[in-house]
N, C-alpha and C positions, 0 to 999 in steps of 0.2 A: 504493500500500500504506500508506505515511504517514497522505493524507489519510482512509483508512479507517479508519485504529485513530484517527483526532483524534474523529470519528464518533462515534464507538464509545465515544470516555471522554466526549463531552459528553453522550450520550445516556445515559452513567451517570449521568452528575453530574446532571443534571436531575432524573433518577428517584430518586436515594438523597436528594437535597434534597427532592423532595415528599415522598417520604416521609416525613422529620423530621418535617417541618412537620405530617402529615398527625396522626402518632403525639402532637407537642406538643399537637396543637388539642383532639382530639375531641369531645365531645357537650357538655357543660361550656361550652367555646368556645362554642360553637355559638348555643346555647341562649341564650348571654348571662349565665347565672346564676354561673357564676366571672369574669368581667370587673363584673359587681355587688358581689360579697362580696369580693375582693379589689382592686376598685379606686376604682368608683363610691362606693364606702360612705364614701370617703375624703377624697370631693371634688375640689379640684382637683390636693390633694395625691396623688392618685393618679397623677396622671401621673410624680409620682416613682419610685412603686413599679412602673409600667410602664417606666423608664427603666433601673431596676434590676434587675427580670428581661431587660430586652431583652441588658445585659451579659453573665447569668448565660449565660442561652440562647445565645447565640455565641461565649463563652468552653466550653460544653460539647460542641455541637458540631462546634468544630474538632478540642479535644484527641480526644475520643472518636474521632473518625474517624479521626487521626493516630496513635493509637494502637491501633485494630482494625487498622490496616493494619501497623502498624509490628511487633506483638507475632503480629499471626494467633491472635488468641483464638478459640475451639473449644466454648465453652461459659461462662455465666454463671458458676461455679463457676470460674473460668480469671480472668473476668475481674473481679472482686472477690478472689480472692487477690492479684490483680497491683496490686490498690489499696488495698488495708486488709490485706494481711500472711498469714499461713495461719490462726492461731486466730479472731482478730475477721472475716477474708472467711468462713468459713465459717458465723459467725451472720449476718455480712450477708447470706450467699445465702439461708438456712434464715427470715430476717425478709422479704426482698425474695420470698420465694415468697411466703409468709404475704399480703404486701401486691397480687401482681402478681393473685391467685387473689381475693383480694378487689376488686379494681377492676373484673375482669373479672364476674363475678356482677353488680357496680354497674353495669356497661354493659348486662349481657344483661338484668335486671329492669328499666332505662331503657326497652329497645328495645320489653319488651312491652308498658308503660306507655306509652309514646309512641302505638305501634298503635293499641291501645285506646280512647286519650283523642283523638287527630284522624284517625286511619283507619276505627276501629269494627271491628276485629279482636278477637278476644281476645285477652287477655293471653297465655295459655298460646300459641294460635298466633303470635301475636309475636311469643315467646322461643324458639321453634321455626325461625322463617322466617329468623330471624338470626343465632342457632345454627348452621344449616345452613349456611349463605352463609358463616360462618367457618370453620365445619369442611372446604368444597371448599378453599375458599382457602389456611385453612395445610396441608392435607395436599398440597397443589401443592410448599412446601417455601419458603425464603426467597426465594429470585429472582426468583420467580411471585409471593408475596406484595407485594414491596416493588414489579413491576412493575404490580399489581392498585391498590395505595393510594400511590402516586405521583402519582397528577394531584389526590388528592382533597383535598391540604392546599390546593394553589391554588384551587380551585375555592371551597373554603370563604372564606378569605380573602377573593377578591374580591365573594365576595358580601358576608359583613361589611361590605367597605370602603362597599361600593354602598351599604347600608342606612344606614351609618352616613352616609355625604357626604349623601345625600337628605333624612336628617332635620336635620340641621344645616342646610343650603343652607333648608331649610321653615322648620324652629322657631330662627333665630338671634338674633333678640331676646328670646328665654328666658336665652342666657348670662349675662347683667348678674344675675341673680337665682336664677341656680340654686343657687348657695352657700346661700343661706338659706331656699329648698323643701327642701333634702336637710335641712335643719339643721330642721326641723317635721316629718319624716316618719322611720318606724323602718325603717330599712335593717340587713338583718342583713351583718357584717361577718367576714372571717375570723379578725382578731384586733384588740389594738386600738394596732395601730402601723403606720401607712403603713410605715416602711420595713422591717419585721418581714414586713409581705403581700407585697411585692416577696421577700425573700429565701425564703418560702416555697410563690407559688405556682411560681420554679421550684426548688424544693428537692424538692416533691413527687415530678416530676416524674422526679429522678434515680434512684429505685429504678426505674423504667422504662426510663428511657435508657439508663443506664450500661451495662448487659445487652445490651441491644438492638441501640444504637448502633453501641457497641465490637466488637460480633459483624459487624452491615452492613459497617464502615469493614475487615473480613477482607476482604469478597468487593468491593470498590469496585477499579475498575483506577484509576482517576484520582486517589489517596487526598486528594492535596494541592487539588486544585480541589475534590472534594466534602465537605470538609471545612469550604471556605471557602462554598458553596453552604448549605452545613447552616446556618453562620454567619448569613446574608443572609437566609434562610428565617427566621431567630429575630428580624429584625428586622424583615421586613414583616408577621409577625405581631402582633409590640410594637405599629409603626406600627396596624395594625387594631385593637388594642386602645385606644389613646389614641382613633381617631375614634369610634370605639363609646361609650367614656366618656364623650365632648362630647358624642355624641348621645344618651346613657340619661340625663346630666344633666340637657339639657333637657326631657326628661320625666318628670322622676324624680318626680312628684306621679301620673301613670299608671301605671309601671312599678316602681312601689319594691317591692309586696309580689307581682308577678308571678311563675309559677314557668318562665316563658319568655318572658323580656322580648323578647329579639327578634324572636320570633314576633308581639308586642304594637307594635312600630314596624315590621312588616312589611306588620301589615295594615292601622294607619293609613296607610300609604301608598296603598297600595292591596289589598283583599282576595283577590284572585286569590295574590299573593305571600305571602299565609298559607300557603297547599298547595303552593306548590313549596316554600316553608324547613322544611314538617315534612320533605321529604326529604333536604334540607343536615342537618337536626339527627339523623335513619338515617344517612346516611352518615358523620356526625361519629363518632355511635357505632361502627360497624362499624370505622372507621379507627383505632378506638386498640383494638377486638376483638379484632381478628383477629391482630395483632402479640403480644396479650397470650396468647393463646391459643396461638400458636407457641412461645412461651417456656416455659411449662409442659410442652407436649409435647418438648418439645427436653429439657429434666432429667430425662427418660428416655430417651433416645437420638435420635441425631442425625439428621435429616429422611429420612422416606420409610420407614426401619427399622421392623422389626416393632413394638417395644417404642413407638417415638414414635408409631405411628398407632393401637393399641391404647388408649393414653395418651390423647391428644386424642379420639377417640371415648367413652369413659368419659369423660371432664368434659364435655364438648358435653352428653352424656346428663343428667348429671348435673348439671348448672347448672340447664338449661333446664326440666330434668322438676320440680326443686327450686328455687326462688329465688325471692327476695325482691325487693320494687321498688327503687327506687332512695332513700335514709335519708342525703339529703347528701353534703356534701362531709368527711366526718370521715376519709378516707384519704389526703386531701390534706394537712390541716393537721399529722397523725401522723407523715407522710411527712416534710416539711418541715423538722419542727422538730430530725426523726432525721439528717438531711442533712448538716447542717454540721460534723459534726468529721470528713468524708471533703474531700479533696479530688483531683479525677479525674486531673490532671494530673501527679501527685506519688506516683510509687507507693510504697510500705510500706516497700521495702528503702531508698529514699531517703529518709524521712521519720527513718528509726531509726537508720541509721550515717551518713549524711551522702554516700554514694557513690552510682554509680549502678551500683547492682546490676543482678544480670543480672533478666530478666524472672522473676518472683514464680508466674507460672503453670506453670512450664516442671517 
């Protein structure tokens, strides 16, 4: 009986860990073009700013976890009171919609755009094909969800890794010179502070998580091992992120003004590996989709209810039938910058009297 429930929490912990990862990455990752502007553009000083988010990211999802499990948060509205207070959590929810509804739009016009441009889809059925796929998925409800995009942070990852070690192990007498190809070539950047892009590609990041997360770390049996899984997942990603860097370096005279550099070092490797990473970079999108898409539906009620599937069908509809392609990364950097006067681990009632009040949601 032991050894079944030991089972049983590592096969959670595994799955609430990809998922993290899966939610961290998405299409962005994927693609290479937020590991460009927030890190390549930097040089080798980037790997600072990787060093810095890799902190941020496993300082967020341990507390997160520890404290979905600890509090049994019930809704995003629960859990931004229990971190910024009851007046300012209620703008943070009423901003964090604002933001989660616009990312989501920014992944569903990706997806048709992607179809489009290496499938030969149309746009409009693109945004339909994956539309749908997210609509099955979150109306399954969270369990299904997190056991649906669980394996697919890993799977992104190691491919990164793959691309990135092959091009390095290829181009490594580029490194002695790369500093000064990126220093002749215009790389757009997301701001103009390495350590400023570290704290804000994962600052972005937390209007997603915080919600997200702290809800997952309710239904986790294992809280304290997936918390530190969550952790671990924020670093193999970092780690993918630094080889990636080494490897966009040495080609940053091919890939600078790319709008999918990885797909651009995938297929000098070899071109067969073109067409299988446009479907790493659909699934990148679908994986941070479909999460976002449950969270919207959830601010109307709670999984499977009438109100939450009613909800999520009207935005499915309505995204996909409406929407725009993908206009950057400018929800990133808004996100980011909005970030830092919260901190996750330190809720509101403790920040204001110095005690540790009782939970803020209750």
């Amino acid at each position: 009986m032991h050894q079944n429930n030991e089972k049983a929490v590592l096969k959670d912990v595994l799955k609430i860990g990809g998922a993290y990862a899966a939610f961290c990455i998405g299409s962005g990752f994927a693609t290479g073009q937020e590991i460009m502007q927030f890190f390549t553009a930097f040089g080798w000083a980037g790997i600072g700013s990787a060093i810095i988010t890799m902190i941020l990211y496993v300082w967020m999802g341990v507390t997160l976890m520890r404290d979905g499990r600890k509090y049994s948060f019930t809704s995003d509205a629960a859990v931004w009171k229990h971190y910024c207070g009851k007046g300012l959590g209620v703008a943070m929810n009423c901003f964090g919609t604002f933001v989660i509804f616009g990312i989501y739009v920014v992944m569903i016009g990706g997806a048709g755009a992607s179809m489009e441009q290496y499938l030969g889809i149309p746009n409009l059925a693109g945004r339909l094909i994956m539309s749908g796929i997210c609509l099955v998925v979150a109306l399954m409800g969270l369990n299904r969800l997190v056991d649906v995009i669980g394996f697919i942070g890993p799977v992104i990852i190691v491919c990164a890794l793959a691309i990135g070690v092959v091009t390095i192990a290829r181009d490594a007498g580029m490194i002695a010179t790369a500093q000064q190809v990126l220093g002749s070539v215009k790389v757009t950047a997301s701001c103009n502070n390495w350590i400023l892009s570290g704290f804000l590609y994962s600052g972005f990041m937390a209007f997603m998580i915080i919600p997200f997360i702290a809800q997952l770390g309710h239904s986790a049996q294992g809280s304290r091992k997936s918390g530190m899984l969550g952790g671990a997942c924020g670093v193999f990603q970092v780690v993918a992120i630094i080889v990636m860097l080494v490897a966009q370096m040495c080609n940053i005279e091919l890939i600078h003004n790319a709008q999918v550099p990885s797909l651009v070092l995938a297929e000098k490797i070899n071109p067969i590996l073109a067409g299988v990473f446009v479907v790493i970079v659909l699934m990148g999108i679908f994986s941070t989709a479909v999460p976002l898409l449950w969270m919207l539906g959830h601010k109307a009620g709670p999984d499977k209810t009438k109100k939450f599937n009613i909800t999520t069908v009207i935005l499915v509809l309505a995204v996909a039938l409406h929407c725009a392609g993908e206009q950057g990364l400018w929800p990133v950097r808004l996100c980011g910058y909005l970030r830092y006067g919260l901190y996750p681990d330190q809720p509101a009632s403790d920040r204001f009297s110095g005690e540790e009040g009782p939970a803020a949601h209750r």
